[in-house]
C-alpha positions in Angstrom: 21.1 -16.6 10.9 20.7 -13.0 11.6 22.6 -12.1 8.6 20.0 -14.2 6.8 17.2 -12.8 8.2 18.6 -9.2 7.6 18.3 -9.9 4.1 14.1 -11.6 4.2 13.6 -7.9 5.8 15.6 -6.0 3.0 14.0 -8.2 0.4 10.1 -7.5 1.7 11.5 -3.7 1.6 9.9 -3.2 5.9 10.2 0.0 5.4 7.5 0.7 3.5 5.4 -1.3 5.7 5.0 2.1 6.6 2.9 2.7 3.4 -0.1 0.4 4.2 0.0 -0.4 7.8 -1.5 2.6 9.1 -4.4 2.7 6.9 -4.8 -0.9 7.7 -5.0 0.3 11.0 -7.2 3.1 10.1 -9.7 1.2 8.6 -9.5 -1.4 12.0 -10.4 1.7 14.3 -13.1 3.7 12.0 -14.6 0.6 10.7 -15.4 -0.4 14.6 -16.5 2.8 15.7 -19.0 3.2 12.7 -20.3 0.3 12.7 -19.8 -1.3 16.5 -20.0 1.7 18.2 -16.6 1.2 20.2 -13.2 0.9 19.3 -11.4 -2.1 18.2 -10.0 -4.7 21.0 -6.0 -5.3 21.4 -6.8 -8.5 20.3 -8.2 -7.4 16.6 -5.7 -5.6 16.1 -2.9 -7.9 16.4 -4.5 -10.1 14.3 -4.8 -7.1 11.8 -1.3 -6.5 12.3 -0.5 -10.7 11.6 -2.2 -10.1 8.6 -0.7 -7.5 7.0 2.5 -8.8 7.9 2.0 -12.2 6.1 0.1 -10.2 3.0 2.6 -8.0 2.3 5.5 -10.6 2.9 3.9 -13.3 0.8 3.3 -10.1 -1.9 6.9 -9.3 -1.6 8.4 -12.6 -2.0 6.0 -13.8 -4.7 7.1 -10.2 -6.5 11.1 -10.9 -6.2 10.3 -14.5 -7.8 8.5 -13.5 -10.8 10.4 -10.7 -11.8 14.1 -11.9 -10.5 14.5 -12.7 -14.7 13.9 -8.4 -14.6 15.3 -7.8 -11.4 18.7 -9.1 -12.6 18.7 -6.7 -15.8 17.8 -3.6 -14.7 20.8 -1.8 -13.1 18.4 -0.2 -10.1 17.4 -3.9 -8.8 20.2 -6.1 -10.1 21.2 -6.2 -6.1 18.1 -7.5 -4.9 18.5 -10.8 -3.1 17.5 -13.5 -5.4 19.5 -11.8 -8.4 22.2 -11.0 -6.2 22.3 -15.0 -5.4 22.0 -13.9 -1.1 18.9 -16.1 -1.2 17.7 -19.1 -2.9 14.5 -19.2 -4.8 13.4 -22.1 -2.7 13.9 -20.4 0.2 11.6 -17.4 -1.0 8.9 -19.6 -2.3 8.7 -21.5 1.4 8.8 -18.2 2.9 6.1 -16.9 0.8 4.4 -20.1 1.3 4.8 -19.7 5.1 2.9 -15.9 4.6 0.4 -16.5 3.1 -0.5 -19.5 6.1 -0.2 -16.6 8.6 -2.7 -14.6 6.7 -4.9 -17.8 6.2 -4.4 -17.7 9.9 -5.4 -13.8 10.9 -8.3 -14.1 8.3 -9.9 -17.2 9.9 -9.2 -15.9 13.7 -10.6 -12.2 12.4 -14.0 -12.7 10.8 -16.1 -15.0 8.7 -16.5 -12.6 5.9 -12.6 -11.9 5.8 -11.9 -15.4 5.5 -14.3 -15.9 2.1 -12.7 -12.8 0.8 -9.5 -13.9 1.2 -9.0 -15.1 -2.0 -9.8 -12.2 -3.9 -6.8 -10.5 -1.8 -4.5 -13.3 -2.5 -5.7 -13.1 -6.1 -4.9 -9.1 -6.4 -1.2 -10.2 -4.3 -0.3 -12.9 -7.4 -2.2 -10.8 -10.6 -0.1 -7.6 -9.7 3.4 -8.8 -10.3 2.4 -10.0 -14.1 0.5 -6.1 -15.0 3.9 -4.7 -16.1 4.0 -7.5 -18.9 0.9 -6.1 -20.4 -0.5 -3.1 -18.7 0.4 0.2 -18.6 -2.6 0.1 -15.5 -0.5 -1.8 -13.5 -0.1 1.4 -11.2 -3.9 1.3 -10.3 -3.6 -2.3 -10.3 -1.2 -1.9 -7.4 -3.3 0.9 -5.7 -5.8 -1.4 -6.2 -4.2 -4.2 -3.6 -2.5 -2.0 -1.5 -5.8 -0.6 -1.0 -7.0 -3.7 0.4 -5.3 -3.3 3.8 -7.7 -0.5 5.0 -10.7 -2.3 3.6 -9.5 -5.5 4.7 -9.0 -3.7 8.4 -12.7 -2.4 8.4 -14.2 -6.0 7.5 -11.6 -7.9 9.4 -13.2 -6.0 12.6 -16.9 -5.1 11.5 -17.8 -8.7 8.8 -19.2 -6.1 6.6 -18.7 -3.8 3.5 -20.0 -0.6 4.2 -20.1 2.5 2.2 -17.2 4.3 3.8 -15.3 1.5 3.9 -15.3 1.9 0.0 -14.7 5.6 0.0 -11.7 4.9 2.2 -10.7 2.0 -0.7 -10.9 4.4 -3.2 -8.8 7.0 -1.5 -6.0 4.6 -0.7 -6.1 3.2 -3.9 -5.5 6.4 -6.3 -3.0 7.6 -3.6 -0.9 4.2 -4.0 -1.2 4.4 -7.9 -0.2 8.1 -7.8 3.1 7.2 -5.8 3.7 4.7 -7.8 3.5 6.3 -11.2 6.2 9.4 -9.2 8.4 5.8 -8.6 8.1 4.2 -11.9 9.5 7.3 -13.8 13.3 6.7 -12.4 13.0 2.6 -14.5 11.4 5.0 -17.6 14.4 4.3 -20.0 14.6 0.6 -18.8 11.0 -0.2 -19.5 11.2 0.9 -22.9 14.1 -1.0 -23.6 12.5 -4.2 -22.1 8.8 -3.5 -23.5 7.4 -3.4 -19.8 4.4 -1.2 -19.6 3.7 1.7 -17.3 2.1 5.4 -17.5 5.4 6.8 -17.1 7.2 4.8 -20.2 3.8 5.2 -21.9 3.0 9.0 -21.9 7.0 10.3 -20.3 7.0 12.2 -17.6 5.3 15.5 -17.9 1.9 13.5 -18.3 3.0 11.0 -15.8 3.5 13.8 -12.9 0.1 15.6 -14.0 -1.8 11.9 -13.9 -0.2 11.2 -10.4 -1.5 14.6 -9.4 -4.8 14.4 -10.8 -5.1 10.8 -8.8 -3.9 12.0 -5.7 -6.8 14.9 -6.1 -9.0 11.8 -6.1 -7.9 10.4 -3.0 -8.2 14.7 -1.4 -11.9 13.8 -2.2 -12.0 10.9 -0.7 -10.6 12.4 2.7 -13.6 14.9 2.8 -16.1 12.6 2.0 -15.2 10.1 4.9 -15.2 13.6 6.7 -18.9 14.5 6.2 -19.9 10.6 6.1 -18.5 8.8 9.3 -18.0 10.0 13.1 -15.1 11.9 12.1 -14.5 15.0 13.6 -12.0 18.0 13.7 -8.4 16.5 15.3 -9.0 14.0 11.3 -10.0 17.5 10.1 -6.6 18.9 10.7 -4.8 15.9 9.9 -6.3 15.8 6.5 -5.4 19.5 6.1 -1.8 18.7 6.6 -2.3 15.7 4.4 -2.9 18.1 1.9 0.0 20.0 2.5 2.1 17.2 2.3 0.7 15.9 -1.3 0.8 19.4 -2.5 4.8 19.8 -1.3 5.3 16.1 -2.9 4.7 17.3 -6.4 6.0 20.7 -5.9 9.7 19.4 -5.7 8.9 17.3 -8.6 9.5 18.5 -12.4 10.0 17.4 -15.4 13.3 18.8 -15.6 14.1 18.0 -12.2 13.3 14.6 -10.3 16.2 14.8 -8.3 13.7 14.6 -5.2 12.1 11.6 -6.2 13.3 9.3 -3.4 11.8 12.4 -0.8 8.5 12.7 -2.7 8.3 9.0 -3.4 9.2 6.8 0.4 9.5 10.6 2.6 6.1 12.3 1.9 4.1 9.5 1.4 5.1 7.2 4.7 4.7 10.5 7.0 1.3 11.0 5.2 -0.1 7.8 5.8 1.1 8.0 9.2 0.1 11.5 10.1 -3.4 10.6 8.9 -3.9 7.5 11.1 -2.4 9.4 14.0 -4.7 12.0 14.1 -7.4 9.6 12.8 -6.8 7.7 16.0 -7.2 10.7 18.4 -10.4 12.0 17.1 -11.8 8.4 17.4 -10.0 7.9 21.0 -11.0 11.1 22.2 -14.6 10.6 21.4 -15.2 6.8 22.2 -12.4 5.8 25.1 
């Protein structure tokens, strides 16, 4: 049994929970304090967390069964579970099943407006997994529903879109795609083969590295912007600084001649930034509304 549930966890890649989570998190906390005036209770926030657990699960599970035909190809993911034969695809499709019934559950115990938007998010989960077929966009596409955790934090806890809650979208969202383009460059040579579409396959990877930067200047913007437009004050200041810092290093071990740091720029950089932003996101709000 634990064996078994050793390899759902591997499959859904927990890990990289570390991605999303804290910008779900993020939005939770500054959406409150913006437009509440006070900070999220314990209780919102395991809900939030309930949710993002059964979004990204469902996401994950929904992504192994569509592309297992793929998966089992490609020499980087032929050891995935359902190729692999460790699970069955029945068991992934109840288990996805099972996901998406706790995030039916979190949206409907969260907020009113959540729960009418949650089809949209569980839309963006399914629509992703087919982009590869016939979109070389299927980076933003991603960035796109990744994005939805912070936005789906701020209305899970507030009922409401609001301006920054958009800006903070945006920023996630062209830091995701970015990423993901620096990931999608190590399957170059296998999506060509197969026909899949991506930036990297599309343009190689000189113009892949300088679109990932130019989208991760995007998401810089964004960072000042909430800055200058929410309660935000200087402990997010600094954090954003080193944010900077971090997406700066991230593409300075990366060339096109040498993308033997891929795996550091790729999972390394980008789980401490997302971390290290919600942390000192956290203490500015904490310190100014406890």
């Amino acid at each position: 049994m634990f064996k078994k549930i050793g390899i759902f966890l591997e499959m859904i890649k927990i890990e990289h929970t570390l991605f999303a989570l804290p910008f779900a998190f993020m939005g939770a906390i500054l959406g409150s304090v913006v437009v509440n005036g006070h900070l999220p209770s314990w209780a919102q926030i395991g809900w939030v967390l309930l949710a993002m657990f059964g979004a990204r699960s469902a996401a994950f599970g929904l992504n192994r069964m569509i592309d297992q035909v793929i998966d089992k190809r490609n020499p980087r993911t032929a050891n995935r579970a359902i190729p692999a034969g460790l699970l069955k695809s029945a068991e992934v499709i109840l288990f996805t099943v099972v996901c998406f019934l706790l995030l039916l559950w979190a949206a409907y115990e969260l907020s009113p407006l959540a729960l009418k938007l949650l089809p949209i998010a569980v839309f963006f989960l399914v629509f992703y997994s087919y982009t590869k077929r016939f979109t070389w966009l299927c980076h933003i596409v991603l960035g796109l529903t990744i994005a939805l955790a912070p936005l789906g934090g701020w209305v899970a806890v507030t009922n409401e879109i609001d301006w920054p809650s958009i800006v903070l979208y945006v920023s996630v969202a062209f830091w995701t795609a970015g990423f993901d383009i620096i990931y999608a460059i190590q399957d170059i040579d296998f999506d060509r083969k197969e026909g899949l579409y991506s930036i990297p396959a599309r343009f190689g990877v000189r113009k892949s590295l300088l679109i990932a930067r130019y989208f991760h200047f995007i998401t810089a913007i964004g960072f000042v912007i909430l800055f200058f437009t929410t309660e935000l004050s200087w402990w997010y200041f600094a954090g954003m600084l080193i944010a900077y810092i971090i997406l700066f290093y991230e593409h300075f071990i990366l060339s096109p001649n040498d993308m033997s740091k891929l795996q550091v720029a790729f999972f390394t950089m980008n789980s401490v930034l997302s971390i290290l932003v919600f942390v000192f996101t956290l203490i500015d709000l904490v310190v100014q509304y406890l």
